[in-house]
Steps between C-alpha positions, in 0.01 A plus 500: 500500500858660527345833665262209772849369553679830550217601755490207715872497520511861620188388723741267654767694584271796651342193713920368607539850567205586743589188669814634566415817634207341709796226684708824593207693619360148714866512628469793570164522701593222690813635618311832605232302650637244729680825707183661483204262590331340840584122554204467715153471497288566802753697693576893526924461375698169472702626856156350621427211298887380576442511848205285499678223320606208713915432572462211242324652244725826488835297551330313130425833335852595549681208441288495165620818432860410536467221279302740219800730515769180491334376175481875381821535543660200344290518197635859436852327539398254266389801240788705543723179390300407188448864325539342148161296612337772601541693179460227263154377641197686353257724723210304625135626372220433794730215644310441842757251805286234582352523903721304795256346734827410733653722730934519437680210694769632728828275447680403789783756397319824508245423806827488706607823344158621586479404853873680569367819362141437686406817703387404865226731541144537332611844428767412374346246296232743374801758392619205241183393387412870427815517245472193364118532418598785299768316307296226439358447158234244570187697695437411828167613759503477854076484592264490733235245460184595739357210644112448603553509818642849449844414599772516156819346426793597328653358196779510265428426103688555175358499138594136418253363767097431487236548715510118541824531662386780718219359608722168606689780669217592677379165614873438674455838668092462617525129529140516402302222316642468108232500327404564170304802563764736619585775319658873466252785478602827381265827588467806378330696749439809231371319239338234726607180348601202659713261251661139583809430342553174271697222617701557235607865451818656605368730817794723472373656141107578593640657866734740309213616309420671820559891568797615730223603770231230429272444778438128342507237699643107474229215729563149488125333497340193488286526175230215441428593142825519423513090282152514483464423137688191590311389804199616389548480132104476393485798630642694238490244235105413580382838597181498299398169660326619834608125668828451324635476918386128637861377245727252661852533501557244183258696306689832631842357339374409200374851460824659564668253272270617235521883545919483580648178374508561139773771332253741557306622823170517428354857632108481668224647284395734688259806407233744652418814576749684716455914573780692356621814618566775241868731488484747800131479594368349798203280235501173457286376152437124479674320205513105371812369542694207365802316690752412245827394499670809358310701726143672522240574258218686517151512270434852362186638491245356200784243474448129547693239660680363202897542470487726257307752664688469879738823569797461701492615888868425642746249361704331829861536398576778659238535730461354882126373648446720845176476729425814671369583842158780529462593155185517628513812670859611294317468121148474561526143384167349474692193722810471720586208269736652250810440350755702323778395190796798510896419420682454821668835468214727589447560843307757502129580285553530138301481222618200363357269779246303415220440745232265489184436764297138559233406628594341758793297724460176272532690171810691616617130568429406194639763322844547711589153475443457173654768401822374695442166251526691206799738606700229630406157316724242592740660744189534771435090475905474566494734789156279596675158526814624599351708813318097571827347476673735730161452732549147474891488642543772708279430791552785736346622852233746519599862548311562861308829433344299192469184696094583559481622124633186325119311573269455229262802661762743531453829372831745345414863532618757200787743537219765434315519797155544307567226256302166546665218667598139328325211708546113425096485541512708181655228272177324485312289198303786391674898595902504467650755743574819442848610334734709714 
């Protein structure tokens, strides 16, 4: 026991010791990075992406700044006075700051000072907002969001704030409709994926996973399917009943009480056979596979169905859901209806994507969705109900060059110009529409 005790104590201090030395190299890193990365997505050099920002939003960027480097600079006042603090208080082991939603407020005091120093031209502006984006600790983005009427605007985001306040952003700026079904699409035109963001991730960390010269591109869309398994809940939850769509909406709650009211959500059982596509070959084999809420599982060959005998395909931690665009043609898929699993970071093919085929547009439904349910659990029925209650108060004017699309028979066309379009008409009793 005295050796066991001697081991894990030296354990111990090699673990306080690589903590150490990982802090200074993060500290490090970040100070090398933030002189040498791109603050925007979508544009050839931040000159660019400064110049499309409006007066208002580039006179906030910079009066954000100021107040970033205010606080900076009184806290390291407030160090410097206290040294006996500092060197009395222990190093912190994987101590994480817990995320501001809420942007700095500007006291009355330091606005003034702000607006004496304020430079009068955009240039000007641009020059300050250039040297204060690199002091600044918290990341920032400027982007362009593509719009389907191919027309983009430009915004400005940090790495405290969700999509859900981007896409509010975006309703101000479109004045379109505010419903529940907008979204943010990513697409990788190399890979041919198409991915909608969450509601509830922070947009600033999956756009930096981008390369320096990414041809990826950022759409706001209308996306029918995107609540679907709580409109349409029987859908998923009922698949294997071929009439599980003639529900009423009373029924419909009570279904989605049952699958996300308790402590636990309650993943769909969903199986079949899906075509699998093996490392670096353009074959695809059919395989059984389960939907679980850990992830995939497969059946091996001469195995049965039984939990014991089910091999693991992909677990979802660290993996994102992607549809893809003419795998058809790109693969040899036996269907365009595939999907792909891969970690956020890999933009380009790899071998450790995982691609799977269906059938057809309502199994890819199926499967996507479902998959979303057990990735995300509970925080995708709180982005549900809060998108509604947003819906609900803010009560907007239609953006005109989606006034005609906002019908019940409009049709959204795909980023990728072969890629089948999303119709209203498609959300019928028996075929779901197609995922984007």
């Amino acid at each position: 026991m005295d050796d066991i005790e001697a081991m894990f104590s030296d354990l111990l201090g090699e673990m306080d010791h690589l903590s150490q030395s990982l802090e200074q190299a993060t500290a490090s890193s970040e100070v090398d990075g933030t002189q040498e990365s791109s603050f925007s997505i979508g544009f050839n050099n931040l000159n660019e992406s400064l110049n499309e920002l409006e007066d208002n939003e580039l006179d906030a960027l910079v009066a954000d700044l100021e107040s970033k480097s205010v606080q900076m600079q009184s806290s390291t006042a407030e160090d410097t006075c206290n040294p006996t603090e500092n060197q009395t208080s222990p190093p912190a082991v994987y101590q994480e700051a817990e995320p501001v939603v809420t942007f700095p407020v500007v006291t009355t005091q330091s606005s003034k000072v702000i607006k004496m120093n304020e430079p009068q031209t955009k240039a000007d502006k641009i020059k300050v907002a250039l040297e204060k984006l690199k002091e600044a600790k918290v990341r920032k983005l400027i982007i362009k969001v593509l719009m389907d009427d191919n027309s983009s605007r430009t915004l400005m985001v940090d790495e405290r704030q969700t999509v859900r306040d981007v896409l509010d952003k975006l309703f101000e700026k479109t004045h379109c409709e505010n419903s529940i079904d907008w979204s943010l699409c990513e697409t990788n035109p190399e890979l041919q994926t198409e991915r909608y963001f969450e509601d509830h991730e922070c947009l600033v960390e999956p756009l930096s996973a981008w390369s320096r010269h990414s041809e990826n591109k950022l759409y706001f869309l209308s996306i029918p399917q995107k609540y679907m398994m709580f409109t349409e809940p029987q859908i998923f939850y009922m698949w294997k009943k071929k009439k599980s769509s003639g529900m009423n909406s009373q029924a419909k709650e009570l279904l989605i009480k049952e699958n996300f009211g308790g402590p636990t959500v309650i993943v769909p059982t969903l199986e079949g056979m899906l075509y699998l596509k093996e490392d670096g070959k353009k074959v695809w084999k059919p395989r059984y596979f389960m939907l679980r809420a850990s992830g995939i599982y497969y059946v091996p060959k001469g195995k049965t169905k039984s939990s014991t005998d089910l091999a693991c395909f992909v677990r979802f931690e660290k993996v994102n859901i992607y549809t893809t665009n003419s795998y058809k043609q790109k693969y040899r898929a036996p269907t365009d209806y595939c999907f792909l699993l891969k970690h956020p970071c890999i933009q380009k093919e790899s071998p450790y994507i995982k691609f799977l085929c269906c059938e057809d547009k309502h199994t890819l439904l199926l499967w996507v969705n479902s998959i979303r349910i057990a990735k995300y659990g509970a925080a995708l029925y709180n982005n549900y109900k809060a998108a509604v209650k947003r819906t609900s108060v803010l009560q907007v004017p239609q953006y005109a060059p989606n006034k005609d699309k906002s019908n019940s028979n409009t049709s959204l066309e795909s980023p990728y110009p072969g890629q089948l379009a999303i119709t209203a008409e498609e959300v019928p009793s028996e075929s779901p529409p197609d995922f984007i």
